[in-house]
N, C-alpha and C positions, 0 to 999 in steps of 0.2 A: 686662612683660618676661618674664615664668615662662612664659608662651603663647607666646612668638617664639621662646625657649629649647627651650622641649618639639617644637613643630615641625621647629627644625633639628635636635633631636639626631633624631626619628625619620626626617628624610630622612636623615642622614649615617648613623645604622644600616641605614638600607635600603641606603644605598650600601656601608657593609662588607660586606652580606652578598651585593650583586651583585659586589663584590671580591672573593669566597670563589670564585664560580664562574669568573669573569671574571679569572684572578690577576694585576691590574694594579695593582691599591691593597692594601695590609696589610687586607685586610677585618673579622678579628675585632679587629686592636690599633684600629680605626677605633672601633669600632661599640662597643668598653670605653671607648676616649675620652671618645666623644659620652655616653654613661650618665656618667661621672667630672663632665663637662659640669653634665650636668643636675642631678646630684645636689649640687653644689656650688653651684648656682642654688638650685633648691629648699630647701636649709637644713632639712630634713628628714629626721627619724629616719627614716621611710620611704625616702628618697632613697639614703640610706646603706645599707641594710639590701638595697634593690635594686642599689646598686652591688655592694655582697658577694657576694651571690649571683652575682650576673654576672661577677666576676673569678674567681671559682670555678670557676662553667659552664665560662666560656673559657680560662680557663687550665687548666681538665683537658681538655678538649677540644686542647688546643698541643701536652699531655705524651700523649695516646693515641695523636693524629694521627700519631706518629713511634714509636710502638711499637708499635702493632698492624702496620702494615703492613713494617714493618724484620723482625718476628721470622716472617713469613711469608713475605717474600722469602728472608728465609735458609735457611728450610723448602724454599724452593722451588729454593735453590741460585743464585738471582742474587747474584753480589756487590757489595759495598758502593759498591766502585771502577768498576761500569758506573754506579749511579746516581748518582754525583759526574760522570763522566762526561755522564749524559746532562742533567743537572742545568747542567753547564757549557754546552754546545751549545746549552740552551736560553735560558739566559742571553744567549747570543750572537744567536740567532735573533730574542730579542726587540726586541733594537735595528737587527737586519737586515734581517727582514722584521716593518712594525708591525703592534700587535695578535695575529698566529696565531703570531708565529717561536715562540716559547716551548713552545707544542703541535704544531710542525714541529721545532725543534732538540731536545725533550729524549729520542722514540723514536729518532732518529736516532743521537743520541749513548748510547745505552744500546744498541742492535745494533750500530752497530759496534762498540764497548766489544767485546760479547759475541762478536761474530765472529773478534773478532780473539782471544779466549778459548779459544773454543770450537771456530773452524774450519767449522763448518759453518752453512748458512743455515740449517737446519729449527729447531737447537737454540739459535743466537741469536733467530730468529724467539719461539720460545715463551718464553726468557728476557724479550724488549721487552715480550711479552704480559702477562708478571706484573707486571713494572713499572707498564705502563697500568693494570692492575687495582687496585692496590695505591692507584698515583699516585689513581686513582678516590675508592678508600676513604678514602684521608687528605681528602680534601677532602669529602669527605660527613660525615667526623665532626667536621673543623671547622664546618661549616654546621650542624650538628644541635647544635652545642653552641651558636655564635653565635644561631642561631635561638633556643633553650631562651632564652638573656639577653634576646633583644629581646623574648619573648614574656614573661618577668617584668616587664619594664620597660614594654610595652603594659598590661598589667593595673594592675599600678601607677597609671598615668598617668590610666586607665581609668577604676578602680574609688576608691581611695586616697588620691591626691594631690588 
């Protein structure tokens, strides 16, 4: 059963962290599951000690993901209220057109947000731009952190267990 356990949690890790790039599943809360999973199988100090770390990894990775890129937007002078905005649209988008709406509604709804701010196309335009960037970065640091846990938990499984 420890063998059928370790496989699914590595395919259901592999699918959070296709969830990180693909934001249609909670990818990092997935891929913390599936290690909680395992390590509750396992019955091992090891198990635990790799769960630890991995709630760590990822949940500093949760608290960066929203800080780095929130005090750079504000540097950048986007406000808070386009990316609710664009954040809502996408929301919308996701259930309106499947799969893409989410990466079609959330620029849209953060330039308009900004247009209607700002008045002008050029300076809403380069506002949607920091957002993309931003939006970018939050999702690279979730994946680099998720990846860091499943790559403790490959070793682990690996070398350990």
């Amino acid at each position: 059963m420890d063998t059928a356990v370790t496989v699914l949690a590595g395919i259901a890790i592999f699918v959070g962290i296709v969830g990180i790039v693909l934001p249609i599943l909670p990818g990092a809360i997935l891929s913390l599951a599936a290690i909680l999973v395992w390590a509750i199988v396992v019955k091992s100090a090891t198990g635990w000690v790799v769960f630890a770390i991995a709630a760590v990894l990822i949940g500093a990775s949760q608290v960066v993901k929203y800080v780095v890129p929130e005090r750079r937007l504000r540097e950048a002078g986007v406000p808070r209220r386009s990316m609710v905005v664009g954040v809502l649209l996408g929301i919308v988008g996701f259930f309106v057109i499947p799969v893409v709406g989410m990466f079609v509604g959330f620029p849209i709804g953060v330039y308009v947000s900004e247009l209607q701010r700002q008045r002008t196309h050029k300076a809403a335009w380069t506002s949607t731009k920091h957002a993309l960037r931003e939006t970018g970065v939050s999702m690279l640091i979730e994946l680099a952190g998720t990846s860091l846990a499943a790559a403790v938990w490959l070793i682990a499984v690996l070398f350990l267990v």
